[in-house]
C-alpha positions in Angstrom: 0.0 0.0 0.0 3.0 2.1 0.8 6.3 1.9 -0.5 10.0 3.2 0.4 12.7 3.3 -1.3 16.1 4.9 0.0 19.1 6.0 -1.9 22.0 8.2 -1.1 24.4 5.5 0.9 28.1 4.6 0.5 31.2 4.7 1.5 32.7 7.9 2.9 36.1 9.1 5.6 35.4 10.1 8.9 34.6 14.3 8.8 33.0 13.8 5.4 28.9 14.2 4.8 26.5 12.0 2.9 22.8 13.0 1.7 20.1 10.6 2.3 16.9 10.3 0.2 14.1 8.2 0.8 11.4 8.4 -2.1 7.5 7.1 -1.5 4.4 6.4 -3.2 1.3 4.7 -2.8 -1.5 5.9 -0.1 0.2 8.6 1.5 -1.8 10.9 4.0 -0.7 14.1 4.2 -0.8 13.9 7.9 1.6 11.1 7.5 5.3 11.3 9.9 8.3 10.0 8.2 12.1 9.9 9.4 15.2 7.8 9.8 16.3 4.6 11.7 19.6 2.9 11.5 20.9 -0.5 12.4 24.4 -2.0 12.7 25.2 -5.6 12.7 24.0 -7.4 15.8 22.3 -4.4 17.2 19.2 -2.7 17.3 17.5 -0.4 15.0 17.6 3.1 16.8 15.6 6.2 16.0 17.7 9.1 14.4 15.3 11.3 13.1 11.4 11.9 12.6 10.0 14.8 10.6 6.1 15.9 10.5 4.1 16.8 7.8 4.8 20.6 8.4 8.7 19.8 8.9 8.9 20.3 12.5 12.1 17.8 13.1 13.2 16.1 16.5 16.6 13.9 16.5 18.7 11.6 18.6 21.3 12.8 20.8 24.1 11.7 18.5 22.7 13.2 16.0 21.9 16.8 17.3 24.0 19.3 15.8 25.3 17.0 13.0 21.8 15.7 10.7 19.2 17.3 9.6 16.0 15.7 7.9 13.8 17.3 5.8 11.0 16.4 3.6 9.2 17.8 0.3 5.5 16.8 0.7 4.7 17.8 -3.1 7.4 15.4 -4.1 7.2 12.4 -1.3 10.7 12.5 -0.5 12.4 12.6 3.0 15.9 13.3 3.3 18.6 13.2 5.4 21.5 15.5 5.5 24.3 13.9 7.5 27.7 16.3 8.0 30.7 15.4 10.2 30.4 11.4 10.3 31.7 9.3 12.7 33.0 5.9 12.1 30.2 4.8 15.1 27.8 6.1 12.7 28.4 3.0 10.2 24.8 1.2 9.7 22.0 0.7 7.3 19.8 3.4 7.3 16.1 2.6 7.0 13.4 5.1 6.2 9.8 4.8 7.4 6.3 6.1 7.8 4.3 5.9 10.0 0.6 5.9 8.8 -2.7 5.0 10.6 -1.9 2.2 12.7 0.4 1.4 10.3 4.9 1.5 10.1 6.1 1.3 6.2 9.7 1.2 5.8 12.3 0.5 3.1 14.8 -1.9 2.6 17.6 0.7 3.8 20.7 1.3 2.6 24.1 1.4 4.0 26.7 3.9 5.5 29.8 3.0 6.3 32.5 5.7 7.5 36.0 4.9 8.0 38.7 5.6 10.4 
């Protein structure tokens, strides 16, 4: 009914800054919240950022300061502007929406910073 699909992912050196983009379709509400989670190996998917339908953004601690998420509703795209990466920010990154009594997310794609 929804669908997600994220781009924007690869491989970059610690310092450096990567752009997320998550693109979706189907039955969207325009009431509908979107944002980021992320997931290393072995470990649990964590919250980084959520975004409203008027763009009002809230973020994890490790990312205050460094990411910031925005979204064009005319388009259906959420992104995810990530500056001054940290290797401890290596993971898939998995956009979702959250819909109704419904979670919609995409098959993520992956960050890795290096050292």
């Amino acid at each position: 009914q929804v669908q997600l699909v994220e781009s924007g992912g690869g491989l970059v050196q610690a310092g450096g800054s990567l752009r997320l983009s998550c693109a979706a379709s189907g039955s969207i509400s325009s009431i509908a919240a979107m944002g980021w989670y992320r997931q290393a190996p072995g470990k649990q998917r964590d919250l980084v950022a959520t975004i409203t339908s008027t763009g009002g953004g809230t973020y994890a601690d490790f990312a205050k300061g460094r990411f910031t998420i925005s979204r064009d509703n005319a388009k259906n795209t959420v992104d995810l502007q990530m500056n001054s990466l940290k290797p401890e920010d290596t993971a898939a990154y998995y956009c979702y929406l959250s819909q109704g009594w419904r979670n919609y997310w995409g098959r993520g794609t992956q960050v890795t910073v290096s050292s």
